[in-house]
C-alpha positions as CSV (number, residue, x, y, z in Angstrom):
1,X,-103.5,51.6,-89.7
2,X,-99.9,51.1,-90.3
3,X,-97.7,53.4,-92.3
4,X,-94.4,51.7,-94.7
5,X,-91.4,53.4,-95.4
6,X,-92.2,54.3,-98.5
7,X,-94.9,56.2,-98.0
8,X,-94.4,57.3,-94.8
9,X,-91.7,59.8,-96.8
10,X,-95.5,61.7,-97.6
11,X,-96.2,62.1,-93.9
12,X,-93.2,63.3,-92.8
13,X,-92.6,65.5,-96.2
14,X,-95.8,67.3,-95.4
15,X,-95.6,67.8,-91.4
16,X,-91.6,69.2,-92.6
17,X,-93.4,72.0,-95.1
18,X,-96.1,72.4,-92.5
19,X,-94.0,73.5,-89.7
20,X,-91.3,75.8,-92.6
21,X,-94.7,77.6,-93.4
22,X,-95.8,78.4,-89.8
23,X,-92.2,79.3,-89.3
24,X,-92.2,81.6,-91.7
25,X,-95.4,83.1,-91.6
26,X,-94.3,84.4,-87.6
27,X,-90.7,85.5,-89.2
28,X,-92.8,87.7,-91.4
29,X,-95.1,89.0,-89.1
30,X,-92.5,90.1,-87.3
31,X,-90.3,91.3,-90.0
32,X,-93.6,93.5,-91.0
33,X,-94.8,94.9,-87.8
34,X,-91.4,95.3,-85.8
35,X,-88.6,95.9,-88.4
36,X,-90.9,98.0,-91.7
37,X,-94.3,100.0,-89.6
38,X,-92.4,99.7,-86.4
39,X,-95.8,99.4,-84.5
40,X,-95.2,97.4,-81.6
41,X,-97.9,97.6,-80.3
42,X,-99.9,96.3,-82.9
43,X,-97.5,93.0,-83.4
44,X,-98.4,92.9,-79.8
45,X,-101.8,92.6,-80.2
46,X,-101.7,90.1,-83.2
47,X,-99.4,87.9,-80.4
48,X,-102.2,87.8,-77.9
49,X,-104.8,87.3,-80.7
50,X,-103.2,84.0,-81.4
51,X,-102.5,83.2,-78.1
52,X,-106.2,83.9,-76.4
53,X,-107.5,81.5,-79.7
54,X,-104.8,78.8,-78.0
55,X,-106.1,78.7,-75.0
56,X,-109.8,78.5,-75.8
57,X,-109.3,76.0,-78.8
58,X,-106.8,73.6,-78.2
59,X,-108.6,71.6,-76.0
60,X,-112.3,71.1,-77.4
61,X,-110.4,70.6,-80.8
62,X,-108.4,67.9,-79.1
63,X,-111.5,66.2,-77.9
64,X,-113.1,66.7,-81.5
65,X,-110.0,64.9,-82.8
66,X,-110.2,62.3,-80.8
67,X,-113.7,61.6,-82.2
68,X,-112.3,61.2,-85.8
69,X,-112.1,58.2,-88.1
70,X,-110.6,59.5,-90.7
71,X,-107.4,62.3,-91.2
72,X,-107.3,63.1,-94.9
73,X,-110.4,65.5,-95.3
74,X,-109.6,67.6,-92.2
75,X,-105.7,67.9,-93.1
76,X,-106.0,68.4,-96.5
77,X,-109.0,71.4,-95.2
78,X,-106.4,72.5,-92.3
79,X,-103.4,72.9,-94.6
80,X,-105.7,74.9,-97.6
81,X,-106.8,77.2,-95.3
82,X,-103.4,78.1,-93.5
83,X,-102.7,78.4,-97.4
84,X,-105.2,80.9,-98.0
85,X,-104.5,82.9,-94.8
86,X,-101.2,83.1,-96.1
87,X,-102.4,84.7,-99.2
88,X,-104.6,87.1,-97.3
89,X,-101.7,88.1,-95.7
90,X,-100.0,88.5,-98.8
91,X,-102.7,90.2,-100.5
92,X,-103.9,92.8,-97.9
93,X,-102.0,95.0,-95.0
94,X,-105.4,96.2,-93.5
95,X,-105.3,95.3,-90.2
96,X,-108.9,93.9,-89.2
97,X,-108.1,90.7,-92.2
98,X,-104.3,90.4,-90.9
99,X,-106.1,89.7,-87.3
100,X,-108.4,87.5,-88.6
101,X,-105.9,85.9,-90.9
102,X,-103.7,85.2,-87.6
103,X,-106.1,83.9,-85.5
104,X,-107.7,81.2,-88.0
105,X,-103.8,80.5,-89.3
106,X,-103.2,79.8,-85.6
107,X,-106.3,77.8,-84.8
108,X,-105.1,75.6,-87.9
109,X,-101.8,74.9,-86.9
110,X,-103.0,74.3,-83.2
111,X,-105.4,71.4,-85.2
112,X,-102.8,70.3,-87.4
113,X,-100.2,69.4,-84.8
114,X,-102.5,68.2,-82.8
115,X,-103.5,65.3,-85.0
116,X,-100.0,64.5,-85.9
117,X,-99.5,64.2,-83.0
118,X,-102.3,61.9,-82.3
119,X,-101.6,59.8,-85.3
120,X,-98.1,58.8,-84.5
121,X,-99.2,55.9,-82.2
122,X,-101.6,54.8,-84.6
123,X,-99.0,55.1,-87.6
124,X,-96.2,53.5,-86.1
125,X,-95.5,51.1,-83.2
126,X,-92.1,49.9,-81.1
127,X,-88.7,50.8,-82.5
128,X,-90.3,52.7,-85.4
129,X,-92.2,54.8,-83.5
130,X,-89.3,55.8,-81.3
131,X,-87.7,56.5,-84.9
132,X,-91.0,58.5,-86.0
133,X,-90.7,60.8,-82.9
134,X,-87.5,61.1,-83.3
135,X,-87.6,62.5,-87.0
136,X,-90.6,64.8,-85.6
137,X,-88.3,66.4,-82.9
138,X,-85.8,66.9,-86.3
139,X,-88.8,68.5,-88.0
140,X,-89.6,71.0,-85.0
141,X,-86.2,72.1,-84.8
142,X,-85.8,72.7,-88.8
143,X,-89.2,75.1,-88.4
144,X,-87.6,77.2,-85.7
145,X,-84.1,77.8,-87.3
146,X,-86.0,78.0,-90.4
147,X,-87.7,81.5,-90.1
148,X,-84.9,82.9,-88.7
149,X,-82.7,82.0,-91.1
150,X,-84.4,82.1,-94.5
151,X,-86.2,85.3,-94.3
152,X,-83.2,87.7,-94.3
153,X,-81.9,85.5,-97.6
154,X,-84.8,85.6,-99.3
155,X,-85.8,89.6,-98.8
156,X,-82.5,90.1,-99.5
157,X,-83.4,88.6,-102.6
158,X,-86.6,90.6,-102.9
159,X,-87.7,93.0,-100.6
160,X,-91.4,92.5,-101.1
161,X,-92.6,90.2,-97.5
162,X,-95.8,89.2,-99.9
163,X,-93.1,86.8,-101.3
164,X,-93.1,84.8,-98.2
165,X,-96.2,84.8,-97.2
166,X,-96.8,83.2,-100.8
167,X,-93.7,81.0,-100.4
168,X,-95.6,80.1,-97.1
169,X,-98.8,79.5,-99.1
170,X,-96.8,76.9,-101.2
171,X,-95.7,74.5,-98.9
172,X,-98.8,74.6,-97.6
173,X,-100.9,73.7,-100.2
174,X,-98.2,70.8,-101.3
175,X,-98.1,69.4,-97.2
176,X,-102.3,69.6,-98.3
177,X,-102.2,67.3,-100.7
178,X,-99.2,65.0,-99.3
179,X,-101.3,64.5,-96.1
180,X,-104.2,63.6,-98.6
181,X,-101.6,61.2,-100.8
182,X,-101.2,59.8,-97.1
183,X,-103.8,59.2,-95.1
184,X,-106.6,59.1,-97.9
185,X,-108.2,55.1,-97.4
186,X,-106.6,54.9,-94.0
187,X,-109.0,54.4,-91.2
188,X,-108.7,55.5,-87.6
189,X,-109.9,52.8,-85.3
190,X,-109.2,54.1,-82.2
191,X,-112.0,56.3,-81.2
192,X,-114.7,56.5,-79.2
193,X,-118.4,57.9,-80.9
194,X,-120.0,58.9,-78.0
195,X,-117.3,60.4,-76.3
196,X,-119.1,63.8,-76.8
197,X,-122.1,65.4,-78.3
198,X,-122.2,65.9,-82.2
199,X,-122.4,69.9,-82.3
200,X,-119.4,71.7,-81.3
201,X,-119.1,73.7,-78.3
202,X,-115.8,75.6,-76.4
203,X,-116.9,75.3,-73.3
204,X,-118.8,72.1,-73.3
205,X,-115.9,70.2,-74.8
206,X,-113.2,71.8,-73.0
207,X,-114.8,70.7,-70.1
208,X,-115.4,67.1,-71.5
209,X,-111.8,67.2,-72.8
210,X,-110.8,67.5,-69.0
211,X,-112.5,65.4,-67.3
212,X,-111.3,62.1,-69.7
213,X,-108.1,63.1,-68.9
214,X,-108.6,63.7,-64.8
215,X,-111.1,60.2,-64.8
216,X,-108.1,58.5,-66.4
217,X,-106.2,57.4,-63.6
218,X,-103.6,59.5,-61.2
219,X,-100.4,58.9,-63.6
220,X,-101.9,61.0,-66.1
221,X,-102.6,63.5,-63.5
222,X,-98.9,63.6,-62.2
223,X,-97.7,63.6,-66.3
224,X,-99.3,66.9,-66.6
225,X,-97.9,68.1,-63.1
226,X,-94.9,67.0,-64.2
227,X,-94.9,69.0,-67.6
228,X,-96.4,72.0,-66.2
229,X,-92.9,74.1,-65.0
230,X,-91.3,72.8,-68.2
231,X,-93.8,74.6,-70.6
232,X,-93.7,77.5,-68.7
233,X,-89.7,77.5,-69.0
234,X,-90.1,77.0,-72.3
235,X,-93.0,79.9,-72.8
236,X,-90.1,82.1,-71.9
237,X,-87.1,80.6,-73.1
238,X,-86.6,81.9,-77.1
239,X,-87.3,85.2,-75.9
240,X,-84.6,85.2,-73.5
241,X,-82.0,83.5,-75.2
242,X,-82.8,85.9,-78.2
243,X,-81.9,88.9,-75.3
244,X,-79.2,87.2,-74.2
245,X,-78.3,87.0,-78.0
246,X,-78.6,90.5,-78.8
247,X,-77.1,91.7,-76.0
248,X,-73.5,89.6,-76.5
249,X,-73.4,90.2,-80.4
250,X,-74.2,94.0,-80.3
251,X,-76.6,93.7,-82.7
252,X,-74.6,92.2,-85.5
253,X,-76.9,90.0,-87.7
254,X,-74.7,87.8,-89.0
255,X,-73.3,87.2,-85.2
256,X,-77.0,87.2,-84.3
257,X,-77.4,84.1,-86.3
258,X,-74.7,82.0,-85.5
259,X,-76.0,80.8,-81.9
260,X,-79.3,80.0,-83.8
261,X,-77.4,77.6,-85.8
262,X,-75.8,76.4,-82.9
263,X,-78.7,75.4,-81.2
264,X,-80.2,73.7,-84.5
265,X,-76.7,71.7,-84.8
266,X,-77.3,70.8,-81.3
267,X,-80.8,69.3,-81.5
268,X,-80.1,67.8,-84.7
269,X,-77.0,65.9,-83.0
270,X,-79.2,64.6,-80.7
271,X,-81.8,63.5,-82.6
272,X,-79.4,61.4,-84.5
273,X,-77.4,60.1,-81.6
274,X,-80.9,58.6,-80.5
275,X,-82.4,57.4,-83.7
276,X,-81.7,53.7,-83.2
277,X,-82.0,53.3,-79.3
278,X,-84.9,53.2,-77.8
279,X,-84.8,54.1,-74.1
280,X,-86.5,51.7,-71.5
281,X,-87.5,54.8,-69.3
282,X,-88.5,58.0,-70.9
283,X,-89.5,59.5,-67.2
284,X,-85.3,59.0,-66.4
285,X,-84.7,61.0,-69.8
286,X,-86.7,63.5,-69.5
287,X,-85.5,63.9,-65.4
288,X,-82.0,64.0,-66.8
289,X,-83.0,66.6,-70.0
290,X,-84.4,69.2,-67.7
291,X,-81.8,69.2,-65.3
292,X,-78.9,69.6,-67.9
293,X,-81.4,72.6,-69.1
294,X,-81.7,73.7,-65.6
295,X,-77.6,73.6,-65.4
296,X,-77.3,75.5,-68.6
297,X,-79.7,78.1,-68.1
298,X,-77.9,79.0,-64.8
299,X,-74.8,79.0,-66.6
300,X,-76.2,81.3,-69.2
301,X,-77.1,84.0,-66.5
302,X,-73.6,85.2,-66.2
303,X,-72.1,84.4,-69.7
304,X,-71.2,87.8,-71.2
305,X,-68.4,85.9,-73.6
306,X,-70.1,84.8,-77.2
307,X,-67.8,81.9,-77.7
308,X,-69.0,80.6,-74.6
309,X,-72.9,81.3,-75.5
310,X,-72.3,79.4,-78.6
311,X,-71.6,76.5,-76.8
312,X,-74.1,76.3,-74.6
313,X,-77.1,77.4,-77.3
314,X,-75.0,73.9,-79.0
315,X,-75.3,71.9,-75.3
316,X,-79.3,73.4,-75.0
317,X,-80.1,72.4,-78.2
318,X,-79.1,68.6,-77.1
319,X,-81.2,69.2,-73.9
320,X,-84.2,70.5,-75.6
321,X,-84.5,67.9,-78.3
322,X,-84.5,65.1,-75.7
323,X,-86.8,67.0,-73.9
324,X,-88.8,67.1,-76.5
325,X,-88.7,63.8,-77.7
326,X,-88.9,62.1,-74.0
327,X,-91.8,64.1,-73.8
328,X,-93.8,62.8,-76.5
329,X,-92.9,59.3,-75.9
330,X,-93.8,59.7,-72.4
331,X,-96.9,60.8,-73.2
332,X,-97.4,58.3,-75.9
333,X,-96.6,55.7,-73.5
334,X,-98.9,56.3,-70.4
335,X,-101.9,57.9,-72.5
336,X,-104.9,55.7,-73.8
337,X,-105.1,56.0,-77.3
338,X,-108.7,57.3,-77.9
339,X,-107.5,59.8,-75.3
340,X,-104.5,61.1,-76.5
341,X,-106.3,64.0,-79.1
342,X,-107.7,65.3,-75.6
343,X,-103.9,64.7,-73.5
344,X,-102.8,66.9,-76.2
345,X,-104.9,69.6,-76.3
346,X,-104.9,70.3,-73.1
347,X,-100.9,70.5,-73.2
348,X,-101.6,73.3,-76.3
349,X,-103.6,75.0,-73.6
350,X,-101.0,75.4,-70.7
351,X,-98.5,76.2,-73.2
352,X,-100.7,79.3,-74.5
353,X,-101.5,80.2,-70.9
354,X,-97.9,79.8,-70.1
355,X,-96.7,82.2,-73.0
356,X,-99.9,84.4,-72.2
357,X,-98.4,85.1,-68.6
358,X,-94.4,84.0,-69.4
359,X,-93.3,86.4,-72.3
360,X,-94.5,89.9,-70.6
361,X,-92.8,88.9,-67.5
362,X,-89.6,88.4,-69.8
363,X,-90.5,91.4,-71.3
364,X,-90.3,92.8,-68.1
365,X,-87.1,91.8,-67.1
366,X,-85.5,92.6,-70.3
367,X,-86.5,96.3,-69.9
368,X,-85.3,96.5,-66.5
369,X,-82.0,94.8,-68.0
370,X,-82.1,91.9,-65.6
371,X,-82.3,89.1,-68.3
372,X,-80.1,87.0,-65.9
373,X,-83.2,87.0,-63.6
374,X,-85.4,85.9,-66.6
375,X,-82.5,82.9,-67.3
376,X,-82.6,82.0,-63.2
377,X,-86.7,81.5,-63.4
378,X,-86.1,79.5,-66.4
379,X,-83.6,77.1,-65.1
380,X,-85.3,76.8,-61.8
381,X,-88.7,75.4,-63.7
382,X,-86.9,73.1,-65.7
383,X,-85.3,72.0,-62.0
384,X,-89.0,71.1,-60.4
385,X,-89.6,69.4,-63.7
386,X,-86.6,67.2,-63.4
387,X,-87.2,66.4,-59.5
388,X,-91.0,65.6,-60.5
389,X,-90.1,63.4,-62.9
390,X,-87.1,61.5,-61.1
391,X,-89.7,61.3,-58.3
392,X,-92.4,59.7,-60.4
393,X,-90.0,57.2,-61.7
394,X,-88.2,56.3,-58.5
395,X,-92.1,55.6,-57.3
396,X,-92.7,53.3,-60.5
397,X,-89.7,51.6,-60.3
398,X,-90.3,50.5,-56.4
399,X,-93.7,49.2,-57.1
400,X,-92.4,47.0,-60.3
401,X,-89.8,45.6,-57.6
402,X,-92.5,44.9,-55.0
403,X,-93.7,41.5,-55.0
């Protein structure tokens, strides 16, 4: 299953209107809860919701994923019904359906990225697959800058936030049917039947999602050792940086804005710096990634000059999109295919337990206006993700040179 460059445009078109809906669905939540009721507390609660249905999803429905032979039906289902909790959103400010509405939204997008994510290998193989992840790393950054960007145009256009949810409902439904344009006739043959029980269960899958990954051999194990103090940096890291942000512009929107862009100009620069050359160590790129994000973190806790944080959201945004990107290739690289639906959602899981735990502690910083301690933590996880993974590769590279 092989995808050609002309109609690979529908696989990449969709997962780019994908991640612009989810980004603006969270823009608007927040816009809704924090900026017109002001209930924190309730925009709060609808963050845990989505985070507790994370962490007790993402890795049976990676292990279900991995036991699919086919990706049209359940992508074109995924992206309707993000669609339609867009529209409920839209449609009804009662909180009990915004809940629900959130939590399946989030247990679809969990899904969705997870068999993207999945399909990659299967889609594309060598150089173009370095060039698909590259263009996926291009596609994450576009959804974050996106939200933050295009909501204050467009309610400055109209007021109503049922116009983006419906806007979100959109590109939805059109990355529903570009998925099904795609992958509709294309068989997935690397999968494994009896890898699990038929009927569906949390804990029983979860458990059967683990131990594929634990019986696999002891590199996976030190991958996901590895990752572990990079996702919890990055559970963190927005939040701060936004602190950071609204503490050196005063507030101003407009200056508000301006180191988001910088950091979008400054993945995007990466990303197309590294389009064309495929690396012959991800494990060295990824060292090197985290510990220029380690530098500039530690940097950040004593910047108080917004030239200076403009440049280093820029120099961040380079880090984080070949973290990113190593990351994926890395994992790409040392998983087994008919595994890599399970490698995945377990990685969705320690990121939600990571946010779970990493945010309020943020949150805690910030109100006790020591951000800069927030920033040290930060860089210091990046740091033991970097030494991990200059370890692990210093160890592969003596055993290829022993005879």
């Amino acid at each position: 299953m092989t995808a050609t460059k002309a109609n690979s445009r529908f696989f990449f078109g969709a997962s780019l209107l994908s991640n612009l809906g989810s980004s603006l669905t969270n823009i608007a939540l927040a816009y809704q809860f924090l900026l017109r009721t002001e209930n924190v507390s309730l925009y709060a609660t609808l963050i845990y919701a989505a985070t507790i249905t994370g962490i007790l999803i993402s890795s049976p429905l990676g292990a279900r994923i991995d036991l699919l032979t086919r990706y049209a039906m359940p992508l074109l289902v995924i992206n309707t019904l993000s669609a339609i909790c867009s529209m409920a959103l839209a449609a009804s400010p009662d909180y009990p359906i915004v809940v629900m509405a959130v939590v399946l939204s989030s247990a679809m997008s969990i899904a969705n990225l997870i068999i993207i994510k999945k399909s990659l290998p299967l889609l594309f193989c060598g150089k173009e697959l370095h060039r698909a992840n590259v263009l996926m790393t291009e596609i994450a950054a576009i959804g974050a800058a996106f939200g933050p960007l295009a909501a204050p145009i467009l309610l400055s256009i109209s007021a109503s936030l049922p116009v983006l949810y419906t806007i979100d409902a959109i590109t939805f439904l059109i990355a529903a049917l570009a998925y099904w344009h795609f992958f509709k006739g294309r068989a997935i043959t690397s999968t494994n039947d009896k890898a699990l029980p038929q009927r569906f269960s949390i804990v029983r899958d979860t458990f059967g999602s683990l131990s594929k990954i634990i019986m696999l051999a002891p590199k996976m194990q030190v991958v996901f050792v590895t990752y572990i103090p990079y996702i919890f940096a990055f559970a963190g890291l927005f939040f701060t940086l936004a602190i950071f942000n609204k503490e050196i512009s005063f507030g101003n929107e407009v200056m508000f804005a301006i180191p988001i862009i910088s950091m979008l100009l400054g993945r995007m620069c990466a990303s197309h710096a590294i389009k064309n050359k495929p690396f012959t160590s991800h494990k060295v790129v990824f060292a090197a990634a985290s510990f220029s994000c380690m530098v500039i973190m530690l940097i950040i806790c004593i910047c108080n000059n917004m030239l200076a944080f403009i440049a280093l959201e820029f120099l961040l945004g380079i880090g984080i999109s070949m973290l990113l990107f190593s990351q994926a290739m890395w994992l790409q690289t040392e998983c087994p295919i008919e595994h890599l639906g399970s490698a995945n959602g377990i990685l969705r899981t320690i990121e939600s337990v990571a946010k779970l735990l990493g945010v309020p502690i943020v949150a805690v910083f910030a109100a006790n206006h020591d951000s800069w301690l927030a920033a040290l933590c930060i860089g210091l996880a990046f740091g033991i993700s970097s030494v991990c993974a200059l370890l692990y590769s210093t160890k592969t590279i003596l055993k290829a040179d022993t005879p």
